[in-house]
N, C-alpha and C positions, 0 to 999 in steps of 0.2 A: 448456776453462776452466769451472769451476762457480763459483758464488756464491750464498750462505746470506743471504739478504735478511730484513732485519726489519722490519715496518713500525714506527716509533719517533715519539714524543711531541717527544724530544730523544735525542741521541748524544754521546758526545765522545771522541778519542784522545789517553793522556797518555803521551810516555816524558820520563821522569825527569823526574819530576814538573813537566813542562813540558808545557800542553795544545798537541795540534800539529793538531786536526783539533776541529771542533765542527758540529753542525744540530740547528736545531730540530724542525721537522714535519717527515717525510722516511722516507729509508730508509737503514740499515746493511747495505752488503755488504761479509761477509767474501770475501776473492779467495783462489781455489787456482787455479793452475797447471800443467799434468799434460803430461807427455813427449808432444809431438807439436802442442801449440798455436801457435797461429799470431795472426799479424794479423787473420786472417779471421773464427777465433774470438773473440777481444777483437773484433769490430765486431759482429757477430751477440751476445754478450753485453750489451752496451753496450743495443743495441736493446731487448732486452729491462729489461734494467734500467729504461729509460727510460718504456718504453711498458707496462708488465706493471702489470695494473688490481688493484691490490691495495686501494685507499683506497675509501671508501664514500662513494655516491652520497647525494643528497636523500631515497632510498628506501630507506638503507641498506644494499645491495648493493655487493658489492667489482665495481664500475664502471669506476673512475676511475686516472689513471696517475701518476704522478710529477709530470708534465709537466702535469694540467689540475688539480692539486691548488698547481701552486707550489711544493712540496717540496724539501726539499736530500737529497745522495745522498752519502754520508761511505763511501770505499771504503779498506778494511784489508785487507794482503794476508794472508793465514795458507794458508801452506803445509799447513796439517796436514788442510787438507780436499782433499786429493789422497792419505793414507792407505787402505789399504787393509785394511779389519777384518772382512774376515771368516773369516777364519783365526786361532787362538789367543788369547790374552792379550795380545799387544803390536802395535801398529801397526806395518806396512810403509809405506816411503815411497818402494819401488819406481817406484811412477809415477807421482811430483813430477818436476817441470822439473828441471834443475839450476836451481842459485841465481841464476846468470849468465842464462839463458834466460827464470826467473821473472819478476826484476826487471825488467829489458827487457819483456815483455807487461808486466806491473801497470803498471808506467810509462807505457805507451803507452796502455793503457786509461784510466789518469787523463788522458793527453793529450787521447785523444779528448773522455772524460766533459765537459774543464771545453771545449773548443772548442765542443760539445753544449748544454749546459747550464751559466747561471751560478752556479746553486750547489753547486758538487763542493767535498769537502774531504778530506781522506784522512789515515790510518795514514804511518808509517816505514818502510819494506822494510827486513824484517831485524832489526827493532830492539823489543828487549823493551819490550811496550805493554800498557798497562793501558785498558779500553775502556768505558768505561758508558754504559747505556744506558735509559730511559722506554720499554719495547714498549708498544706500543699494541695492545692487541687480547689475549690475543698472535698477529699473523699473524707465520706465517715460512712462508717455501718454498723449495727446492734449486732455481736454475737451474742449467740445463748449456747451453753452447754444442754 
């Protein structure tokens, strides 16, 4: 599983023109999915998501985690970060999950996130989303399980 993390001011996810997902301080991960993920993956992501010191300390140092900041963690699945580009002009999405497999993980990771943490909120699987977002910094960084 990978996830595209954004450190954010505020976030929110809208489909049709209905907000379904909102944080303030916190982080944006986008969720991709890739042929061979597991349970075990989404828990090792999860972890990190949680605990990955992105927020700056009293000293200004990226220190601090999710979790000693109070942060919400707003997760949106996108498939399209399991493309693979580095070949031609057009994405491959050879090594995306099926849709079936996807959902099932993303799902389960919002499972875990909100039993983790009280403030998860998340995207629509599958569902054309409009996503905005306050970066703060801008940090961003690729995890991978």
């Amino acid at each position: 599983m990978k996830a595209l993390i954004q450190r954010v001011r505020r976030a929110s996810v809208t489909v049709d023109e209905r907000t379904v997902g909102a944080i303030d301080h916190g982080l944006l991960a986008l969720v991709g999915v890739e042929k061979g993920d597991d349970e075990a993956a989404a828990e090792r992501l999860l972890h990190k998501l949680l605990r990955y010191r992105v927020f700056s300390d009293e000293a200004g140092k990226m220190n601090l985690d999710l979790q000693q900041v109070d942060g919400g963690l707003l997760l949106v699945s996108q498939f399209t970060l399991a493309a693979d580009t580095r070949k031609g002009l057009r994405p491959s999405f050879s090594s995306a999950a099926p849709p079936a497999d996807g959902e099932r993980l993303f799902h389960y990771l919002l499972e875990r996130a909100r039993t983790a943490w009280p403030r998860v909120e998340s995207g629509e699987f599958a569902a054309n989303m409009q996503v905005e977002l306050i970066n703060d910094g801008p940090v961003t960084f690729l995890l991978e399980s």
